[in-house]
Phi, psi and omega in degrees: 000146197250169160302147161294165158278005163260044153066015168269100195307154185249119153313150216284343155355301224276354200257101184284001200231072131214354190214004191268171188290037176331293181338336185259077171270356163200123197291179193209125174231081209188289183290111174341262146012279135347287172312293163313301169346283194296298192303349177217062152260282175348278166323298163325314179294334160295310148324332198250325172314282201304336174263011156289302175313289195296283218275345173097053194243100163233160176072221170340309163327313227259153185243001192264354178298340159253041197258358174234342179318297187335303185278025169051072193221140174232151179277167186274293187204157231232078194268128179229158191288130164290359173259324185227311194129329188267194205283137145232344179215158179229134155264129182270153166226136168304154181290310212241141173340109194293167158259191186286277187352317228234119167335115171291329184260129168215133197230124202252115178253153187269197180220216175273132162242140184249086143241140195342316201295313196283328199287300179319322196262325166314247207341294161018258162290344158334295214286344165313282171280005148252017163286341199071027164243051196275352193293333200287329178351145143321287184312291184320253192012270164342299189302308190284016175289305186269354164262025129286331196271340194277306184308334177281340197256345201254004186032073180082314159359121151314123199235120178232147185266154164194177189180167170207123180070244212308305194293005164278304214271025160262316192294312183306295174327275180329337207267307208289308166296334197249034161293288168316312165262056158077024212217105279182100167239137154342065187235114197274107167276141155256135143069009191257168188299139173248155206234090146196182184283141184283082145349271177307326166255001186273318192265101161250020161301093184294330186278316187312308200295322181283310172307310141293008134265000161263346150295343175283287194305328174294293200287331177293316186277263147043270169284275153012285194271006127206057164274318183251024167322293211307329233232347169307335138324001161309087223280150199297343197283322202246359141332084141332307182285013164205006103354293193283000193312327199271016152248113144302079184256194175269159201223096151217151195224170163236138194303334178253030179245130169316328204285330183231357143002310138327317188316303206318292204288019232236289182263011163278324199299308151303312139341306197287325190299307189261018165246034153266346178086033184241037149348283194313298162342304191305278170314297210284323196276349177288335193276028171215164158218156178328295189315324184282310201289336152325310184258359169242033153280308168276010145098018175295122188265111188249015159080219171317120206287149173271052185328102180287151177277168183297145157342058186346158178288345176193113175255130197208145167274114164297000000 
């Protein structure tokens, strides 16, 4: 394995043809599976730009071209943070006219990295998103800068968002405005936070655990009808929560990581809600979050509503 010029050996993380989906030597773009494969080569590939940046890795040097070559994908453009500088996101474009199946577009965010160069401005935007204020960033900005233009640009074209940790929950944002007009995008969360208390690893007791989300779904549903009584007549056509209901993404997580974990236990709890038959409880207290019915209870601007999303097309443990 060779060296960087800064004299740093890359660990084989950073090596696609030790640690990348070599094995996908003729895609299935079909296959689910599959699919996640790529999309988070993709991603990987965004990680690696930046630690080609940080370590001075060009040419020969360099390790991130094949985390997208391989897929017969070249890159477009390079998103970079104004602040500190570095790579956080990449747009990928397919080589050859896409079939329906096969992105033209894959537009991919890293997540934090903590080395000296990242860490301060990563920990940042962490903290950011867990005030719910990652939409004011810079960066979120940037991004969702260029996914109008690639969307605007793409004449129809398949477009897919993908990301892992901080960049799932940009992607997740992002999935989520361009929802909001009418733009259904294609989207692989790895891995994003879920910002509430974890449940699923903090407890292993399964009756606790159902027991405290069923008191939050009870207290929720509760503060929901009667913070927004008044406003039931409201037509559904103008329902952010139902608006975003027709986008759908992918979901994978790992059952043992805290930060995103909870999905698991998020949408099993649902599941468990309509087959006691208290369903109905359930839908309502999901069309808020604590944070929202809390601040328009105190008449509070908490900045973007956090609509949690519908029951994904695959929640799959990595």
């Amino acid at each position: 394995m060779k060296k960087g010029t800064e004299g740093v050996m890359p660990s084989e993380r950073e090596v696609f043809s030790l640690s990348g989906p070599v094995h996908l030597t003729a895609v299935d773009w079909n296959n689910i599976h599959q699919r996640r494969s790529i999309a988070a080569s993709l991603v990987q590939g965004v990680y690696i730009l930046e630690r080609d940046r940080q370590q001075n890795r060009h040419g020969s040097q360099a390790l991130a071209l094949p985390w997208w070559d391989y897929f017969h994908f070249q890159l477009n453009h390079m998103l970079i943070d104004d602040d500190d500088l570095s790579i956080f996101g990449a747009i990928y474009e397919y080589k050859y006219p896409s079939a329906p199946n096969i992105p033209q577009y894959v537009i991919a965010f890293r997540g934090t990295i903590t080395k000296s160069d990242t860490r301060l401005q990563d920990l940042k935007l962490d903290l950011q998103c867990v005030r719910n204020n990652l939409h004011q960033s810079s960066r979120f900005q940037l991004a969702m800068h260029y996914i109008h233009n690639i969307v605007a640009s793409s004449k129809g074209a398949s477009v897919w968002l993908a990301g892992h940790s901080l960049g799932s929950a940009m992607a997740l944002l992002a999935g989520k405005n361009m929802a909001k007009i009418g733009y259904f995008l294609e989207t692989y969360l790895l891995n994003p936070p879920f910002l509430s208390i974890p449940i699923e690893g903090g407890f292993k007791d399964e009756r606790v655990k159902l027991g405290i989300r069923f008191a939050s779904s009870v207290v929720k549903a509760g503060l929901s009808l009667t913070v927004n009584g008044s406003q039931h007549h409201k037509a559904q056509s103008h329902d952010p929560f139902v608006v975003l209901s027709a986008w759908v993404p992918y979901l994978f997580v790992n059952p043992a990581d805290p930060i995103c974990s909870e999905y698991i236990g998020y949408f099993e709890h649902r599941k468990k809600m309509e087959e006691i038959g208290v369903g109905k409880l359930e839908k309502v207290a999901t069309r808020n979050s604590m944070r929202n019915l809390l601040s328009s209870a105190l008449r509070m601007d908490s900045g973007p509503k956090d609509y949690p999303i519908q029951p994904p097309k695959s929640v799959e443990a990595e």
